[in-house]
C-alpha positions in Angstrom: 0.3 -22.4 62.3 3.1 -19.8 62.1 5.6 -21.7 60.2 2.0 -22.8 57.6 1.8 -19.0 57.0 5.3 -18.4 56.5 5.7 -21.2 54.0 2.5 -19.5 52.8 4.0 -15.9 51.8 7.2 -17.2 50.9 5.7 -19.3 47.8 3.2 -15.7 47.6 6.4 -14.0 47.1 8.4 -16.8 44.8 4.9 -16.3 42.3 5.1 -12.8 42.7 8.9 -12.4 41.6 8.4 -14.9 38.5 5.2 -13.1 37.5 7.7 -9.9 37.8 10.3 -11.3 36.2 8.1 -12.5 33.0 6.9 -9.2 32.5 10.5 -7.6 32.4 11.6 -10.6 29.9 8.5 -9.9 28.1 9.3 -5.9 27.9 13.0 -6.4 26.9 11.4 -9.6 23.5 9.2 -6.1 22.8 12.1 -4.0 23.1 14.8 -5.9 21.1 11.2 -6.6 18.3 10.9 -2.6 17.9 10.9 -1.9 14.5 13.6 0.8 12.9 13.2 2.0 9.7 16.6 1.4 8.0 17.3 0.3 4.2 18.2 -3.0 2.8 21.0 -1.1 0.5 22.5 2.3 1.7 23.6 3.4 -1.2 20.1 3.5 -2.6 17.3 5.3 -1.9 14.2 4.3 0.1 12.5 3.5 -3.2 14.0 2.6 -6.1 13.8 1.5 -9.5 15.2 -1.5 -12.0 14.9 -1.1 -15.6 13.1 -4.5 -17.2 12.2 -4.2 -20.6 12.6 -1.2 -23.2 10.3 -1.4 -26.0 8.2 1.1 -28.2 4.6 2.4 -27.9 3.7 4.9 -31.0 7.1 4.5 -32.3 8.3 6.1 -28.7 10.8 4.4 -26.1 8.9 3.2 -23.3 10.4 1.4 -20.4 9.1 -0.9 -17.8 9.7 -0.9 -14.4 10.3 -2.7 -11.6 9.9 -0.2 -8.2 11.5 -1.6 -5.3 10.6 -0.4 -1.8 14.1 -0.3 -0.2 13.1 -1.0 3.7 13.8 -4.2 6.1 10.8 -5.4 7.1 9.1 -9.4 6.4 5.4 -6.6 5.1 7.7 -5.1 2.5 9.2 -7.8 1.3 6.0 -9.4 0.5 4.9 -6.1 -1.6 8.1 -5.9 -3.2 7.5 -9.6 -4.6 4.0 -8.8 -5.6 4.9 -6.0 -7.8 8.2 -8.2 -8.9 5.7 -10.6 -10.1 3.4 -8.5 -11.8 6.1 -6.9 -13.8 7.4 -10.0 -14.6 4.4 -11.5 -16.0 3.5 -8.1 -18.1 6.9 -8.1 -19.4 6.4 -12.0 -20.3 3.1 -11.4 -21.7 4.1 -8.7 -24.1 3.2 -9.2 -27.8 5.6 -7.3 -30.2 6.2 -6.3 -33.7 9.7 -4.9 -34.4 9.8 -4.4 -30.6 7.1 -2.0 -30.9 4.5 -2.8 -28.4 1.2 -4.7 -29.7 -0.7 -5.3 -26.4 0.4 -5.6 -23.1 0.5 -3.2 -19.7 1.7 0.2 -19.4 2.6 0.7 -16.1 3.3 4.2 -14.0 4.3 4.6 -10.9 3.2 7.7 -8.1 4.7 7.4 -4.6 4.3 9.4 -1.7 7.0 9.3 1.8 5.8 11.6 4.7 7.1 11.3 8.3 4.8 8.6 8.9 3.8 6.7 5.8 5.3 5.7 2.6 2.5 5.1 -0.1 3.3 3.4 -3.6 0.6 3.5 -6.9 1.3 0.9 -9.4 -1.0 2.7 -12.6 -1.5 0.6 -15.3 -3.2 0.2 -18.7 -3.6 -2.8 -21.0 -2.8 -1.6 -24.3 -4.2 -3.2 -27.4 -3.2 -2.1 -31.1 -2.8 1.6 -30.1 -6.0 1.4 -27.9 -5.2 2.3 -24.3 -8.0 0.4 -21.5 -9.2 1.6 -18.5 -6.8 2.4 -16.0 -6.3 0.3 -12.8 -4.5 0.4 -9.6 -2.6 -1.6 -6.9 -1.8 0.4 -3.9 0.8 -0.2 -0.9 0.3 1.9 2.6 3.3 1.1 4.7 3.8 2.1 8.3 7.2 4.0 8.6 6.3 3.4 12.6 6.4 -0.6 12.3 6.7 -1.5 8.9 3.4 -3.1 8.2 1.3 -2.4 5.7 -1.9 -0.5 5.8 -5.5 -1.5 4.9 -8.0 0.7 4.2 -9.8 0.0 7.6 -6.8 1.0 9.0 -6.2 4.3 7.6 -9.8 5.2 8.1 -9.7 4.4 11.9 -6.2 6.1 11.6 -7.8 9.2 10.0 -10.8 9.0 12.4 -13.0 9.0 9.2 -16.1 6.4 8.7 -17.2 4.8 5.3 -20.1 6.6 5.0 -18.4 10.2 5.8 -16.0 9.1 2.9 -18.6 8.0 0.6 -20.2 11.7 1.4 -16.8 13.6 0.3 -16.8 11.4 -2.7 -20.3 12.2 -3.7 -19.3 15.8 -3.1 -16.9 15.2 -5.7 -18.5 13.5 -8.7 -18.9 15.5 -12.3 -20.5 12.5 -13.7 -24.3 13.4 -15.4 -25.7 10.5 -12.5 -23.6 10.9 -9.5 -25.7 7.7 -7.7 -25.2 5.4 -10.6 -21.1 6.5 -10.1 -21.5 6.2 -6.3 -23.1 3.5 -6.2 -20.2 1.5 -8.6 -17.8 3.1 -6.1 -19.4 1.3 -2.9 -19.7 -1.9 -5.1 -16.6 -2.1 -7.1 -14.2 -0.6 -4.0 -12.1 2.6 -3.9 -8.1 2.6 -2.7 -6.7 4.8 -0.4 -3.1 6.5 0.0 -1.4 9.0 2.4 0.4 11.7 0.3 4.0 13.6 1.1 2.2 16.1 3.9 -0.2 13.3 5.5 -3.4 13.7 3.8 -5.6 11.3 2.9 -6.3 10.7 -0.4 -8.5 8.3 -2.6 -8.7 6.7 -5.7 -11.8 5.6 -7.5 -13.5 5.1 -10.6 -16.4 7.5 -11.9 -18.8 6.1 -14.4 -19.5 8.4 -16.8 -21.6 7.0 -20.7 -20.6 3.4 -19.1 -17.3 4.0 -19.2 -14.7 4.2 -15.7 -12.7 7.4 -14.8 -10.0 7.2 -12.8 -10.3 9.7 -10.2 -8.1 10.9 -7.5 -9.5 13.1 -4.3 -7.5 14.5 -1.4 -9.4 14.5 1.5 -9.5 17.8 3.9 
């Protein structure tokens, strides 16, 4: 009975050591995975831009641009492809006469880089015979902490700030003549949020005003 018992403790004691030792090889995979923000190229900054394409809108130079989001991490390279792709395809889709610009996207760039957060706005415009559209955004939240990228749901629950308390500040915000008929495009048609240089929240949406979208920008207090 004694020596079933011993036997008994000793593989209690075996289990006990490998579930030990699993959780210290487990720790030091977590340890080596930590992210580090550090920059593809040092001799550039963390963002960057590449010239593409010069032409002329209204008899001025204008040039496109390619922004490059100089960090290693698998999340940025996947944004820094996306925006590679839409330049690419604007500049390919340009329609010119004497390299003077006939239709095709405008694009302007905004970004933000706090302690925390880095935030890029790709603004653009379809221009059409001297006509500029509505304006449009794509928007890129990127962790400085682990290098992922940032949905709206998470910077809310990162802000500790609901949907409908957002909605509210909007509303607050609204010069259009029917603020529900704005609001209400808002909830339908989405809104884009961003973290600027000192950590506030901010938020882009479009306000309808005669039928026609406003881009709008709000930082959040």
């Amino acid at each position: 009975m004694k020596k079933i018992l011993l036997i008994l403790l000793c593989l209690l004691l075996l289990v006990g050591c490998k579930k030990v030792d699993k959780v210290i090889e487990e720790d030091k995979v977590k340890q080596e995975e930590q992210f580090t923000l550090k920059k593809k190229d040092n001799n550039k900054d963390y963002v960057y831009f590449d010239d593409v394409r010069n032409v002329l809108i209204n008899d001025e130079e204008y040039i496109l641009k390619n922004l490059v989001v100089n960090i290693v991490s698998s999340d940025v390279d996947n944004v820094n492809l996306e925006i590679k792709t839409f330049i690419n395809n604007s500049s390919k889709n340009y329609v010119l006469s004497n390299n003077k610009l006939v239709n095709g996207n405008v694009v302007d760039y905004e970004y933000y880089m706090g302690e925390k957060y880095l935030s890029v706005i790709l603004k653009y415009y379809y221009y059409v015979n001297g006509v500029m559209g509505e304006d449009n955004d794509l928007v890129y939240n990127i962790s400085l902490e682990n290098g992922k990228i940032l949905s709206n749901e998470d910077l809310l629950k990162i802000y500790d700030l609901s949907e409908e308390e957002l909605f509210t500040k909007i509303e607050n915000n609204i010069d259009s003549e029917d603020v529900l008929y704005s609001l209400s495009n808002i909830k339908q048609n989405g809104y884009q949020l961003y973290v600027n240089s000192d950590g506030k929240l901010g938020v882009i949406f479009n306000e309808v005003n005669d039928d026609k979208g406003i881009r709008k920008e709000l930082i959040l207090d």
